[in-house]
C-alpha positions, 0 to 999 in steps of 0.5 A: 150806430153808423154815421148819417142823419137820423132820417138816414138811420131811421130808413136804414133800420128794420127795429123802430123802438121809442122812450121818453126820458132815458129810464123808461121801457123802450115801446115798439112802434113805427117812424117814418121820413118825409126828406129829412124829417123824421115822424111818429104817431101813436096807435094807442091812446091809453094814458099815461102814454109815452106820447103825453110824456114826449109833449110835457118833456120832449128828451127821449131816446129812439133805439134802431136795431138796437142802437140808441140814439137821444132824441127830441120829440114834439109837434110839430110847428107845420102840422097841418101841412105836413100831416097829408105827406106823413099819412103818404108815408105811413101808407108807403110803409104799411102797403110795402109790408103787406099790413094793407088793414092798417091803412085806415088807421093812417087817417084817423083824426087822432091818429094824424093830430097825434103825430110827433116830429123826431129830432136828434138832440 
């Protein structure tokens, strides 16, 4: 993968794919940045999840466009105050790829307490 910040990386890439651990299937799913900080959530909320994995064990590994990169993944310590930047970004990115009927989804109250911070381990 090429060199840059995993936010760089993140916004470079067009394949977002997430783990927990490094054994486990790769899911398809969507990050976002707000500056430097790299940001999930789930959209499904069966269990076990990889999301409820992330929470009891944070090592996991994102794959961008195919290019593994390990990863930490946790709540994070702000999340009331950044949630409201996360949702603008989510928005951003679903206006931009014409997926207007996801907006909803962005604001849900599980969806915003679900939100994991990514950070290259």
């Amino acid at each position: 993968m090429s060199a840059g910040t995993l936010a760089d990386r993140v916004r470079a890439s067009r394949s977002h794919k997430i783990r927990a651990g490094t054994t486990h299937r790769f899911i398809d799913t969507s990050f976002v940045t707000v500056g430097e900080r790299v940001f999930c959530r789930r959209y499904s909320f069966g269990e076990p999840s990889w999301h409820s994995a992330f929470l009891a064990d944070p090592v996991g590994q994102v794959s961008l466009d195919g290019d593994v990169v390990d990863v930490l993944g946790g709540t994070p310590d702000d999340l009331e105050s950044i949630n409201p930047a996360v949702n603008d970004a989510y928005i951003a990115k679903l206006t931009a790829q014409g997926a207007q009927s996801w907006i909803s989804w962005v604001r849900e109250p599980r969806v915003m307490a679900s939100t994991l911070e990514l950070t290259a381990d």
